[in-house]
C-alpha positions in Angstrom: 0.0 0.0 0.0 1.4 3.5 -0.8 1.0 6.2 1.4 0.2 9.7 0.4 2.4 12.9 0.6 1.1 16.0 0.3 4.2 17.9 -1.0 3.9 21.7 -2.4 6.1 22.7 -5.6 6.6 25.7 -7.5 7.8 26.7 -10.9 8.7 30.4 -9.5 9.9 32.0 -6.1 6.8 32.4 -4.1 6.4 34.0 -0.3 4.5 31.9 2.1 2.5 33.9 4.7 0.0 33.0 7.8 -2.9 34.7 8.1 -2.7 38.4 8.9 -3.2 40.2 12.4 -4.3 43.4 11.7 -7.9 44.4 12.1 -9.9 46.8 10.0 -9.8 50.3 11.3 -13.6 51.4 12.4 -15.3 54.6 13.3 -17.2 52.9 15.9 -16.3 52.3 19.7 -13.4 50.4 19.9 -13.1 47.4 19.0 -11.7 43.8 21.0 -7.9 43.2 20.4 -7.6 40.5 17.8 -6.6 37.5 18.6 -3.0 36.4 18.3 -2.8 34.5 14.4 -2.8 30.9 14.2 0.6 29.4 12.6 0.2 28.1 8.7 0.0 24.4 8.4 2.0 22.5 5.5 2.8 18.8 5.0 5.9 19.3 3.1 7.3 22.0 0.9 9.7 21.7 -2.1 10.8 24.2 -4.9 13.5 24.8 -7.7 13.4 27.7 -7.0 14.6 30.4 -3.6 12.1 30.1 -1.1 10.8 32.4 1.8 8.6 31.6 4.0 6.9 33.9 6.3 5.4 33.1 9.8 4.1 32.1 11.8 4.0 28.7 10.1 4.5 24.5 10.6 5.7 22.3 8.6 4.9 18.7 9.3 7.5 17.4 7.1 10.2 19.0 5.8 11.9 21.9 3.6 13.8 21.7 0.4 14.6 24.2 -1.7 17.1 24.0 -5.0 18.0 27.5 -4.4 17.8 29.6 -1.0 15.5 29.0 1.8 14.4 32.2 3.3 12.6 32.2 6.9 11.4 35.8 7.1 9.1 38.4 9.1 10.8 37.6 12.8 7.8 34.7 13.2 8.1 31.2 14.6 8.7 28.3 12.5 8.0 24.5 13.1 9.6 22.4 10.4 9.3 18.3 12.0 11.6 17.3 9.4 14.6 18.1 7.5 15.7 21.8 6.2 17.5 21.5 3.0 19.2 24.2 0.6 21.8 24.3 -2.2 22.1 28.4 -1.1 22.0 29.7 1.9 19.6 29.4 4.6 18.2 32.8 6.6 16.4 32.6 9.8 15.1 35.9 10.8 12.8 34.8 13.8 12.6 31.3 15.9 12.8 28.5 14.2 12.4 24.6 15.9 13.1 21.9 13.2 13.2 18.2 14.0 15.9 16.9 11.7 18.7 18.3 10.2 19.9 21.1 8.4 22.0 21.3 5.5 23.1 24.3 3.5 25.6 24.1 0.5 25.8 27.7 1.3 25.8 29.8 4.6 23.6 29.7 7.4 22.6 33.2 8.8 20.3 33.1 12.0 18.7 36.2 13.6 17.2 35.2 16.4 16.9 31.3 17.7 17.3 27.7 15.7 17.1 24.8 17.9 16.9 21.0 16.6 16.2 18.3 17.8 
């Protein structure tokens, strides 16, 4: 029996973004704070192409990218799996990844990468 893998691919460099937290402005009273966003859910996420990803966001499986692999906007990031890049790899936020991570390039963090 074969088991099915969601995996995402593109033909051109996309951005990847969870949802927004801003509110619409009102004339009214003023309105609750929003609440805090919920983090982007993918299965697995592959290009040919550089990648960034914005977050908050999980990934369930894991990252490759035949280019760069971009984690941008200061968010948190869950990748369960492997991070993989033939460029260079940017964290710019927190990112928590359960395998490894390999760059044929550099590996720039601003802020915090812990795996597991």
């Amino acid at each position: 029996m074969y088991e099915y893998e969601h995996i995402m691919t593109f033909d051109q460099p996309m951005v990847l973004a969870g949802p927004s937290t801003s509110s619409p402005s009102s004339s009214s009273a003023a309105s609750p704070p929003a609440a805090p966003a919920r983090p982007t859910m993918r299965k697995s996420i592959k290009s040919d192409e550089a990648l960034e990803l914005r977050g908050p966001l999980e990934v369930d499986g894991s990252v490759k990218s035949m280019a760069a692999v971009s984690f941008a906007g200061g968010g948190d990031f869950v990748v369960r799996g492997r991070v993989e890049a033939y460029g260079n790899i940017e964290v710019d936020g927190n990112l928590n990844c359960g395998g490894k991570v390999k760059s044929m390039g550099n590996v720039k963090v601003r802020g915090s990468a812990v795996c597991w």
